[in-house]
N, C-alpha and C positions, 0 to 999 in steps of 0.2 A: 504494500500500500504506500504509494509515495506522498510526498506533502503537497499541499493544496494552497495556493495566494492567498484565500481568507477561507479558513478550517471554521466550520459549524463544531464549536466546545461543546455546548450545552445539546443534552437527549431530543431529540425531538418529540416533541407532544403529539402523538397522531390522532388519540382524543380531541385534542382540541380544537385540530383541525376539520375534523369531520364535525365539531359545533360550527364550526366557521362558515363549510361549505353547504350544511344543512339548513342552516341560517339565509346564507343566497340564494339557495332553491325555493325555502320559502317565500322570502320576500317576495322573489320573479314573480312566482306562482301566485302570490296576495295581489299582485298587481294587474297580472294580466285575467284574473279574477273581476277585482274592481272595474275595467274597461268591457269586459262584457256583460257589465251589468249593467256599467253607462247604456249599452247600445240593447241595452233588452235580449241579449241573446242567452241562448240555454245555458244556467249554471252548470248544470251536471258534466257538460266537459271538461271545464275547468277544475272540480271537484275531485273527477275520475282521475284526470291525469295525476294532481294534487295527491290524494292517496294513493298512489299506484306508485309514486317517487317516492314519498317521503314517510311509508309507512313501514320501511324494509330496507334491505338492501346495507352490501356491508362499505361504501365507496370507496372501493375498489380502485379503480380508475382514475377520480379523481386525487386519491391519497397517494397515489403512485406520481400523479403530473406532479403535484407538491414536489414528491421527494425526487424527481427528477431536475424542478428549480433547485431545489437543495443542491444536489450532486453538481451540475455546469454554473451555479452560483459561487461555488466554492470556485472557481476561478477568476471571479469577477473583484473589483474593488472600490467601493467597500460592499459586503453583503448584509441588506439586510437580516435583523432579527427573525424575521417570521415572515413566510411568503405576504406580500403585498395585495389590498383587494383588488385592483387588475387579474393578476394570478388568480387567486384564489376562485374567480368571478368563469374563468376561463376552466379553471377545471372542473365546476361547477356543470360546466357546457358538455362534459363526458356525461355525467351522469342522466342529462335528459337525452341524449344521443341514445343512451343504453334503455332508456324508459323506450323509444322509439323500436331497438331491434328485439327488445323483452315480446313486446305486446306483439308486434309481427310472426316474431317465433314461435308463441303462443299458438296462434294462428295459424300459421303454416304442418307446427307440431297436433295438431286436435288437440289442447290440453288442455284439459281443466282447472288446474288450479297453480298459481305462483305463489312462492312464500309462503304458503300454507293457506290460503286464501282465492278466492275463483277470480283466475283469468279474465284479465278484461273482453274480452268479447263474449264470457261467460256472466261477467258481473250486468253486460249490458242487454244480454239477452233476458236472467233476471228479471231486470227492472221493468223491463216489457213486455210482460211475460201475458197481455191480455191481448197483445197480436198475433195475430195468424202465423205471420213467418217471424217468430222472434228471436229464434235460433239466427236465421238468415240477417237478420238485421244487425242482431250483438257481432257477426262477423262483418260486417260491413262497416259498423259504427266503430269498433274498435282499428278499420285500419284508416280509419280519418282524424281518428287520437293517436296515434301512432306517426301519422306524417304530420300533424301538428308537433307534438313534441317535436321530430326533427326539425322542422322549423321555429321552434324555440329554441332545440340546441343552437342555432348558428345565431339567433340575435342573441342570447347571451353572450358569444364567443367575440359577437360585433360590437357590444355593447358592453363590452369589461372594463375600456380606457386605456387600451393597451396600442403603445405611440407605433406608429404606420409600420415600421421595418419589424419589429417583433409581431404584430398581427399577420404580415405576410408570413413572417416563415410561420408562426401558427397555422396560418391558412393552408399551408403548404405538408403539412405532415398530420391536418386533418382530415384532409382531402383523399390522403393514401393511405389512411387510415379507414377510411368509409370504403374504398373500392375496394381493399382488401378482405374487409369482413363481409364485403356481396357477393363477391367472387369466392367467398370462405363457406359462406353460406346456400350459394348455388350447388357447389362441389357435394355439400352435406343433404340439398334435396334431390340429386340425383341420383346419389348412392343408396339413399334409403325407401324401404321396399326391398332392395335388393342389394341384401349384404355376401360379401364375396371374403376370402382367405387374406384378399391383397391388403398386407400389412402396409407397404407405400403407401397408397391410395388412404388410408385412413389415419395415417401421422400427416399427409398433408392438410386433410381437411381440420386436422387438431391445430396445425400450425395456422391457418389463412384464420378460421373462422373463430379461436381462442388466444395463441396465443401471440401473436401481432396485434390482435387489438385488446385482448387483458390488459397486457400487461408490458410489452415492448413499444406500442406507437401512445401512450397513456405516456411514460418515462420520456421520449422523445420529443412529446408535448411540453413538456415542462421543462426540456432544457432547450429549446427554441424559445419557450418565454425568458430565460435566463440571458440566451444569449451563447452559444456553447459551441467549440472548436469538435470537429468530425472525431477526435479521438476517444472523447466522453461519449459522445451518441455510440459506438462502438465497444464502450467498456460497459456501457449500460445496454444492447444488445446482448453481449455476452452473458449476462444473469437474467435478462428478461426472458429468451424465448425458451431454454431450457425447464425454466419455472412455470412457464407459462403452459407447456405441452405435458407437466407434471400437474398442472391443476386443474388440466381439460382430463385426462387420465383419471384422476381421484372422481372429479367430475360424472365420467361413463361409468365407475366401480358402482359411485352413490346412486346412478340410475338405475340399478338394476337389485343393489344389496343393502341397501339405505335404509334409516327409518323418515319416513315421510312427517312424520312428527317434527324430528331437529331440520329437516332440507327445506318442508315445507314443496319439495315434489313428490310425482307418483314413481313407483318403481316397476309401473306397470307400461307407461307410455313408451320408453324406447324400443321397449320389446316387441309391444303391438305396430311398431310403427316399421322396427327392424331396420334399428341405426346401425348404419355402420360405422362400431367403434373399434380401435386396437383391440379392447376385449373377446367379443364378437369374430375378428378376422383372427386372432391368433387360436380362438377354442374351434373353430371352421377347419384352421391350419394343424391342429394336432388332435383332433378327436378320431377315434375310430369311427370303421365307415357308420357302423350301426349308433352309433351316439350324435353324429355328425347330419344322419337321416334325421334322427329326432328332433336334433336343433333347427334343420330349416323348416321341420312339419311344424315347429311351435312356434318358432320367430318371425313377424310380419302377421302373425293374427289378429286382427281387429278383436275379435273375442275373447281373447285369452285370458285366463282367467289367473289364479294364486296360484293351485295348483299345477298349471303349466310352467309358472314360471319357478316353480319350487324347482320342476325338473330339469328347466333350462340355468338355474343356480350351479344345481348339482351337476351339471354336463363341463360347464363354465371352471368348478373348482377341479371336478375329477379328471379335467382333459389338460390342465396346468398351466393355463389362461388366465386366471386369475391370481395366481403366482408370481405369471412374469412381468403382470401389469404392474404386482408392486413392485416388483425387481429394478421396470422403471421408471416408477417414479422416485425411486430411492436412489437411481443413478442421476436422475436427472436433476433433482434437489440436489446431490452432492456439488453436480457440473456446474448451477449457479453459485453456489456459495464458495468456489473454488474459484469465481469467476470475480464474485465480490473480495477477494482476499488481493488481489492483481490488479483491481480499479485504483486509480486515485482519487479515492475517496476517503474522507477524515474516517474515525473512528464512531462519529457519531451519525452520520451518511449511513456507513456503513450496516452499521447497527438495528438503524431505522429499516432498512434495508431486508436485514436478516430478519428480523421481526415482523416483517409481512411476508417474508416466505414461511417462515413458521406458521403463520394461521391460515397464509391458504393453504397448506398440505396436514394440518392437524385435522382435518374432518376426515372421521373413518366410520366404516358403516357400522348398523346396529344390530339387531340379532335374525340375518335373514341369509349364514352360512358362511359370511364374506371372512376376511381374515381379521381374528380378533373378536368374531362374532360371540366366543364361548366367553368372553372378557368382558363385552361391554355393557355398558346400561343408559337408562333412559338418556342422559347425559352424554354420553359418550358422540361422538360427531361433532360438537357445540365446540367453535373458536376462539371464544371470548374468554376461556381461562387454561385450554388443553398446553401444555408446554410440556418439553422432553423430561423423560424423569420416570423412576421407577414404577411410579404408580399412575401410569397413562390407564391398566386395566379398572383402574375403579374412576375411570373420568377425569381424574385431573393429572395432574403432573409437577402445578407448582403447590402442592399442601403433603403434610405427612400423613399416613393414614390415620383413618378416623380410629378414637378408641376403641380397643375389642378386634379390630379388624385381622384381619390373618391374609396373607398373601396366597394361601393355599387356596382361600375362599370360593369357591365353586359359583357364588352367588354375590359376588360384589355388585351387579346390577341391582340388587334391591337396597342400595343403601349409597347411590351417590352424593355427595353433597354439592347439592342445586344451589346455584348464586342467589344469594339474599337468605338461605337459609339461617337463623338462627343457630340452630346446634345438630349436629352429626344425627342420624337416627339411629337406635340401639342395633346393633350390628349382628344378624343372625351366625350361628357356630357355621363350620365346615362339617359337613361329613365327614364322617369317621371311619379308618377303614374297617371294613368287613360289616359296616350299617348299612338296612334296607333305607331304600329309600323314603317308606311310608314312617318309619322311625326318625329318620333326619326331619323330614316335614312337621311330625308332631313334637319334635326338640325345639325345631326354632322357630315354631309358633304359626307354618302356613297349615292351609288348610293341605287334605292328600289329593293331588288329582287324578280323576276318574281313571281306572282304571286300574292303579296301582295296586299290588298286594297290600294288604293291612296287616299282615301276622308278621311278628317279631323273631323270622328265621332269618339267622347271619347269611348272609351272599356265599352262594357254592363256592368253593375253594379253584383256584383257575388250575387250568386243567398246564400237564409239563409241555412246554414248548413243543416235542416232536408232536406228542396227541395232538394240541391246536392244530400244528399245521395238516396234519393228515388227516383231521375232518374237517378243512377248508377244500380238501380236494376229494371229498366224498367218501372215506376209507376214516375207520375209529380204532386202530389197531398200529397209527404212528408213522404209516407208510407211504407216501406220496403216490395215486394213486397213476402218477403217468412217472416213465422214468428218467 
């Protein structure tokens, strides 16, 4: 890490900025509220969009442009304390940019619901729900709120105060920033329906349509507002897009093995629509032929149900698909942060830096087979307190475990500690060896579920190695029954 003209000392506050920038979306939004009320026109769009931006959403994009003034500022002199409201105004302008390809996406996806919450073209069918074609409408209404927001993105972007030579090159890495997510996003409606083995074919669509515009042309935003020599746009390339195709990745795991609870999506929709993701083209690429039938008889059904896709899980982990996805995203995390170590970027750049690759890639799925599923709890997937650390299995990473807690715990999911909670809940025992499981349940206070034995006989003694295996191959006598 070399030294920088004017080094950022002080931590960067990324809370604070996300008050900052939420603060500007409001206002927009209060305003261009107040003007169509001037002219009598329909609240409810104003409203919609209004909720649909500032009811969610982790600003991503914008908190990135910030820290990319940050990083090409450090070579400026003197640097501002804290991104300036120009800046801050302008990165404001991602965020309803993104309101814009959300709702489209939406749209394009058949999905019902965002953030945990129904889809705007779902919210607008809803509302008018005493017409005839209301379905047909809520998609039609929703892509007129959609290219509105994008036309709010651009007058905030025009209207931030930002002096003529820094809003062109703004203008200039916004521009290839929108073509590259249409063309990112054509790539991904053409493939889907009809998902294929080609690994290529699906890291590029991860690359066009996630990560150049996450989290590589968001960074490049912000050091064009700064003002920034091609070698910074370059060092900040270097960590951005390998992070960025690790967060699209984690992204495809949560679509399919997630709890919709913490994503606030379904984990039904990729499946039914039959995205082509890494996931998907590498379990294609290594499943046997008869595993490999069943995935494309289930994947792309409009109907599919839980149970189909229990079995498309299990195809996913047993074909070693799901493996190598972590594999890489665990490469590719390492390749930006290896990439931030050789930026010249202060210590506190830096930092800011590593700490938003940390919470995009701490979201892990919940209990629906994925890896870590036997670990997690309601909590678990949640970015607002996961950090590295021994105890990721009971949800958190920066606390000690709770008291009572046992790391052997079978059942750390019933007892995370949820943010705001007052105090730990009483921590149920671990199972014990050679205890029925109807005894475990009655020790730590659940109910037994259906099903289970209730009599208090210890678990049959496991049987010697050779016996297991020679009645895995049909033979009780210790003998493999093929030679």
């Amino acid at each position: 890490m070399t030294a920088c003209a004017t080094a950022v000392t002080e931590p960067i506050d990324l809370a604070g900025l996300r008050l900052r920038i939420d603060a500007e979306l409001a206002g927009f939004l209060d305003g261009r509220a107040r003007a169509a009320a001037a002219q009598q026109l329909p609240g409810e769009v104003t409203s919609l969009i209004r909720d649909f931006v500032l009811d969610g959403g982790k600003r991503l994009r914008p908190l990135l442009c910030a820290l990319g003034w940050y990083a090409a500022g450090e070579a400026a002199d003197p640097l501002p304390p804290r991104p300036p409201l120009p800046v801050v105004r302008a990165a404001a302008s991602l965020e309803m940019f993104h309101a814009f390809a959300m709702i489209h996406d939406d749209i394009m996806d058949g999905s019902d619901t965002r953030r945990g919450a129904p889809s705007v073209h779902r919210a607008l069918a809803a509302r008018h729900a005493q017409r005839g074609d209301a379905d047909r409408f809520g998609t039609h209404a929703a892509i007129l709120l959609g290219d509105l927001a994008h036309a709010w993105s651009d007058e905030l972007l025009h209207t931030a105060g930002l002096p003529p030579g820094r809003l062109a090159a703004a203008r200039g890495v916004v521009d290839t920033m929108r073509w590259e997510v249409m063309h990112g996003q054509y790539l991904d409606l053409t493939a889907t329906g009809h998902p294929t083995a080609d690994l290529g074919q699906a890291l590029r669509i991860v690359r066009y349509k996630t990560a150049k515009y996450t989290v590589e042309r968001p960074l490049h935003l912000g050091a064009a507002l700064a003002g920034t020599a091609a070698a910074r746009t370059a060092a900040l390339s270097a960590y951005a897009l390998p992070l960025g195709e690790a967060f699209q990745l984690r992204d495809d795991v949560l679509g399919v093995y997630g709890d919709p609870a913490v994503t606030g999506k379904s984990v039904l929709d990729d499946l039914r629509t039959g995205k082509q993701t890494v996931l998907l083209a590498l379990a294609l690429a290594r499943a046997d032929p008869g595993r490999r039938k069943r995935l494309r008889s289930l994947v792309g059904r409009p109907d599919l149900d839980e149970d189909g896709a229990r079995q498309v899980r299990a195809i996913l982990r047993e074909s070693g698909a799901l493996r190598e996805v972590e594999r890489l995203i665990g490469e590719r995390r390492r390749q930006a942060l290896r990439a931030l170590d050789r930026a010249p970027l202060s210590p506190a750049v830096a930092d800011a830096l590593r700490r938003t690759a940390g919470r995009l890639l701490a979201r892990r799925p919940g209990r629906r087979g994925g890896p870590g599923d036997e670990r997690a709890g309601p909590d678990h997937g949640r970015t607002d307190h996961v950090l590295p650390g021994p105890h990721r299995r009971h949800g958190r990473g920066d606390q000690a475990l709770p008291a009572g807690a046992d790391r052997r715990d079978p059942c750390p999911g019933r007892h995370p500690l949820a943010p705001g909670r007052a105090a730990p809940v009483a921590q149920p025992p671990f199972r014990r060896r050679g205890e029925t499981a109807a005894r475990h349940h009655r020790r730590a206070g659940h109910a037994v579920p259906a099903g289970r034995r209730r009599d208090d006989a210890p678990r049959r003694p496991a049987l010697p190695p050779a016996e297991r295996a020679g009645r895995r191959h049909g033979r009780g006598d210790g003998r493999h029954a093929d030679p």
